[in-house]
C-alpha positions as CSV (number, residue, x, y, z in Angstrom):
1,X,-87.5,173.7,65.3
2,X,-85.6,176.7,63.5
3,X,-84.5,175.7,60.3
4,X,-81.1,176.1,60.1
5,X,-80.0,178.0,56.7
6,X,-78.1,176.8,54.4
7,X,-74.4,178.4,53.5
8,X,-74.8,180.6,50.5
9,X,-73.4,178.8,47.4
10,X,-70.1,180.2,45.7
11,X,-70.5,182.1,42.7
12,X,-69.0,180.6,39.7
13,X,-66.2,183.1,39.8
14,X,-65.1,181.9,43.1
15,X,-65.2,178.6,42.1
16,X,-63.0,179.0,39.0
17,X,-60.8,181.0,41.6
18,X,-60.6,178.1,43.6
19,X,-60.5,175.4,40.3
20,X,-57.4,177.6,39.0
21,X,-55.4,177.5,42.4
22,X,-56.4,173.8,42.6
23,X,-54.9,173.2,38.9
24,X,-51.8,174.8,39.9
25,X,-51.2,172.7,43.3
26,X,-52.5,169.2,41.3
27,X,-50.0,169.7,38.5
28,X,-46.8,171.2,40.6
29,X,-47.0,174.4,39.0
30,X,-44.4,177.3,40.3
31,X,-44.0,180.7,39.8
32,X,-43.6,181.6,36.3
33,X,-45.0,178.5,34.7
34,X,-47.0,179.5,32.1
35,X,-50.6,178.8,32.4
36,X,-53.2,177.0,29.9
37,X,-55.3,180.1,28.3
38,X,-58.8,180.9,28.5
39,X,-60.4,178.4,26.4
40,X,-58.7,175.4,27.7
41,X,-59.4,176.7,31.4
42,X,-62.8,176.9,30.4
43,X,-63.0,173.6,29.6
44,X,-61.0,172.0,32.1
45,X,-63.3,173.6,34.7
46,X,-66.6,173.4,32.8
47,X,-67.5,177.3,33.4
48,X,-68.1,179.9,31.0
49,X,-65.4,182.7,29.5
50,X,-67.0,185.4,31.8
51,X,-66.2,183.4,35.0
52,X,-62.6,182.4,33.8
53,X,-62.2,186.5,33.5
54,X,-63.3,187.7,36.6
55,X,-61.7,184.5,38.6
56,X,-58.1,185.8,36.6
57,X,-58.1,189.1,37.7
58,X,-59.1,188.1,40.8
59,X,-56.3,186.1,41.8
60,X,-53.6,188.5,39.4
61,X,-54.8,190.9,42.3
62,X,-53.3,188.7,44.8
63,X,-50.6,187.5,43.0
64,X,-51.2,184.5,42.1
65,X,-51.8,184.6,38.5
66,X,-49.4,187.1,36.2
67,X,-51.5,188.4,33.0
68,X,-48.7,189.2,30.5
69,X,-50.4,190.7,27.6
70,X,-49.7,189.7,24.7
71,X,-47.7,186.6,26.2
72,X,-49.9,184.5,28.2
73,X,-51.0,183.9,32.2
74,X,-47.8,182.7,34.1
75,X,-48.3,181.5,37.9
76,X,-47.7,184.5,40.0
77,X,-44.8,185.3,42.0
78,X,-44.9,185.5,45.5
79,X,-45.3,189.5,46.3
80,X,-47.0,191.7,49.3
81,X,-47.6,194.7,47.2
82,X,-51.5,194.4,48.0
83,X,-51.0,193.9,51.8
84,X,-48.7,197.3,51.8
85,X,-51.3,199.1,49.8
86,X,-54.0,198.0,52.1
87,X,-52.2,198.2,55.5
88,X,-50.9,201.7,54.6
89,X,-54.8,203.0,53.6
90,X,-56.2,201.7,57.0
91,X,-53.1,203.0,59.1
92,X,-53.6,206.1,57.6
93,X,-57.9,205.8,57.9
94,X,-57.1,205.0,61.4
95,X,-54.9,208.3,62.0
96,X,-58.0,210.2,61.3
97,X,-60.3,208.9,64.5
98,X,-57.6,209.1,66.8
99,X,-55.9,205.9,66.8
100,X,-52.6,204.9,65.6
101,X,-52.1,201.1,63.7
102,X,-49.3,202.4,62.1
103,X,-47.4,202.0,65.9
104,X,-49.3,198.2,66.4
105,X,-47.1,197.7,63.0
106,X,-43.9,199.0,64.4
107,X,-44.0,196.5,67.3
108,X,-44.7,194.0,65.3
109,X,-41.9,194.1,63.1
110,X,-40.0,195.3,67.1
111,X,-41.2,191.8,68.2
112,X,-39.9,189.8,64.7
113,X,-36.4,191.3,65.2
114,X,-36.0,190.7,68.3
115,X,-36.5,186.9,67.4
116,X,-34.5,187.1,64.1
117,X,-31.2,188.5,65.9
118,X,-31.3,185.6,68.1
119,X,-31.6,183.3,65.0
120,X,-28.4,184.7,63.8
121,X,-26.3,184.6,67.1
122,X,-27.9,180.6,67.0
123,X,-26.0,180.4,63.2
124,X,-22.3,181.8,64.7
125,X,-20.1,181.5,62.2
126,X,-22.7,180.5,59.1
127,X,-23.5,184.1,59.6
128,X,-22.2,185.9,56.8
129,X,-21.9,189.7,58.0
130,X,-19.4,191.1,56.3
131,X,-21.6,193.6,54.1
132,X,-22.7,194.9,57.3
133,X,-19.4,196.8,57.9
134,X,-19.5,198.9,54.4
135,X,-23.1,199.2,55.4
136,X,-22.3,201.2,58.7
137,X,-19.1,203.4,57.0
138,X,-21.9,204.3,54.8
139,X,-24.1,205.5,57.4
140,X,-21.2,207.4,59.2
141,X,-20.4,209.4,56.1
142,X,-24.3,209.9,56.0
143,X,-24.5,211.1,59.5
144,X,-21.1,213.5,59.0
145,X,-23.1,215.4,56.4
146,X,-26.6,214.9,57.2
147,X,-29.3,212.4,58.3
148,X,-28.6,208.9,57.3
149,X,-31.1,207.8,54.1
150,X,-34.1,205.5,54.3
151,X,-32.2,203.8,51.4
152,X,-29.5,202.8,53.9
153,X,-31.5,202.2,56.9
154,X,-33.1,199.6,55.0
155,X,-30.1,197.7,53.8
156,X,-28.8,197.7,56.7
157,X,-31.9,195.3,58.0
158,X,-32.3,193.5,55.0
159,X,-28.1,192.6,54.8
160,X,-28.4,191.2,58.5
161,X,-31.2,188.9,57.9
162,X,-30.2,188.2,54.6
163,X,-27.9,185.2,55.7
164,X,-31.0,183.1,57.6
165,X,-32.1,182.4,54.1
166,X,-35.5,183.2,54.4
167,X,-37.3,185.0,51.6
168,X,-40.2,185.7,53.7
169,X,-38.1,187.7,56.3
170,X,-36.8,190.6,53.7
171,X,-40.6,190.6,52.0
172,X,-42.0,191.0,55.7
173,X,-39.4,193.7,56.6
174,X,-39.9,195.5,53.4
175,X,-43.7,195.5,53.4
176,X,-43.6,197.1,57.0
177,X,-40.8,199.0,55.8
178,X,-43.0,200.1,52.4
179,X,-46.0,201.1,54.6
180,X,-44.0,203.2,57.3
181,X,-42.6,204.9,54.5
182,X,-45.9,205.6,52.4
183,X,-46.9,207.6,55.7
184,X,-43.2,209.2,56.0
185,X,-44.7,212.6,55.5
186,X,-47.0,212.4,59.0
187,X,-44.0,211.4,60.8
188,X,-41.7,214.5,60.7
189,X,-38.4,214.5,61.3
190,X,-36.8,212.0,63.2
191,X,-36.0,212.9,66.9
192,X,-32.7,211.2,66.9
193,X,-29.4,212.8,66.1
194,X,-27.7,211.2,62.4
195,X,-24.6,210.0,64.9
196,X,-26.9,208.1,67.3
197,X,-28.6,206.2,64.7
198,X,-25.6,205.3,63.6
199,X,-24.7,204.1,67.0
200,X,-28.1,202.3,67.4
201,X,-27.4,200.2,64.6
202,X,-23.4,199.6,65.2
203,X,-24.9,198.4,68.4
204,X,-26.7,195.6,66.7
205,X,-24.2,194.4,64.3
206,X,-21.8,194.2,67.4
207,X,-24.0,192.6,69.6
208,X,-24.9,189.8,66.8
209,X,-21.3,189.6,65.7
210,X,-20.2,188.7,69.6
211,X,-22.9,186.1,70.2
212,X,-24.4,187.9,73.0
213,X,-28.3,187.3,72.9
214,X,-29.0,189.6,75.6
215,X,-27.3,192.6,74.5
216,X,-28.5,191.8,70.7
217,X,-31.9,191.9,71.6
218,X,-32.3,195.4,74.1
219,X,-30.2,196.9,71.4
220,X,-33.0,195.9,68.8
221,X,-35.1,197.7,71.9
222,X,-33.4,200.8,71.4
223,X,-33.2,201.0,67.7
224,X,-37.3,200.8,68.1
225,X,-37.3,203.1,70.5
226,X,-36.6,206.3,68.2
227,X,-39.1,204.9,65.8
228,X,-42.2,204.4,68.5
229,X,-41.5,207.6,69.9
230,X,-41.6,209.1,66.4
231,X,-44.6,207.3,65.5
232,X,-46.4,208.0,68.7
233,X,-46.6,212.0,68.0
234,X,-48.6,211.2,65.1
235,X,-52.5,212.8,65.6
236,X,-54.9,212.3,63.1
């Protein structure tokens, strides 16, 4: 018989890595709770000051541990810096042979508004839209004297979701919003005129506003629309 081999053991950096996140869950530990230091994490988890080290900077790369110099370790808060950084490198490494995950991104986030519109018609009047109005009379004075801003494209998106209550949702919109605009200068100039992305917007607010699912959803269609065919002229 083939002996079968035996899983590689962790190294004692990972281990820390996983006694530290372990720690965290056992005592009810949340973000910004300050952490025990070195020495008494050492001795808590029985490994030595070289392990603690390289586990800490390990998970402050992910987020889950905050290194405060001169101040302490906190518990982390929740943030998707490192997935933008790393989703904005391959998109762009993916540019180069011909591909294009920068568009598999776009109809991601396509297919996640579709869903979160329909979430807000299914809240009717909890929905809290108001700041959506001074939203769009700030893209229509954008549009009279130019194109409207990435600034206010993006509030627009994060206002309307805002009133789901969901952190997640505006960290998820902003990281793909963070990594389509990392590549910005690939794209070119949008094809749309100021006015109709005005309208493509307007179209949405309305649509959610009147509680019509349907017309909600193909309007988050045609918003996309502009932005797939923008990203699909991309060539590496």
């Amino acid at each position: 018989m083939t002996a079968v081999p035996r899983p590689a053991r962790p190294s004692r950096a990972v281990e820390a890595q996983e006694g530290v996140k372990d720690l965290i869950v056992r005592r009810g530990m949340v973000a910004g709770d300050p952490l025990p230091t070195e020495s008494e994490l050492m001795e808590e988890l029985q490994v030595s000051r070289n392990s603690i080290r390289e586990a800490l900077k390990a998970l402050q790369a992910v987020g889950i541990v905050d290194i405060r110099h001169g101040f302490g370790m906190f518990v982390g808060r929740m943030s998707l810096a490192g997935l933008v950084d790393e989703l904005a490198f391959h998109s762009r490494i993916t540019l180069q042979n011909g591909k294009n995950h920068l568009g598999h991104l776009v109809e991601i986030r396509e297919i996640l508004e579709s869903g979160l519109v329909e979430r807000l018609i299914e809240l009717g009047e909890g929905a809290d839209l108001t700041p959506i109005a001074d939203v769009i009379a700030r893209m229509e004075a954008e549009a009279l004297a130019g194109p409207v801003s990435p600034e206010t494209d993006r509030l627009f998106h994060d206002l309307l979701y805002r009133p789901l209550g969901n952190p997640l949702v505006s960290q998820l919109l902003g990281a793909f919003w963070d990594v389509y605009y990392q590549l910005r200068d690939r794209l070119g100039a949008p094809d749309e005129p100021p006015g109709d992305v005005v309208k493509r917007h307007r179209d949405i607010y309305t649509a959610v506003l009147a509680g019509d699912r349907a017309a909600a959803v193909a309007a988050v269609h045609a918003h996309f629309l502009g932005v797939r065919n923008r990203v699909a002229r991309i060539r590496g």
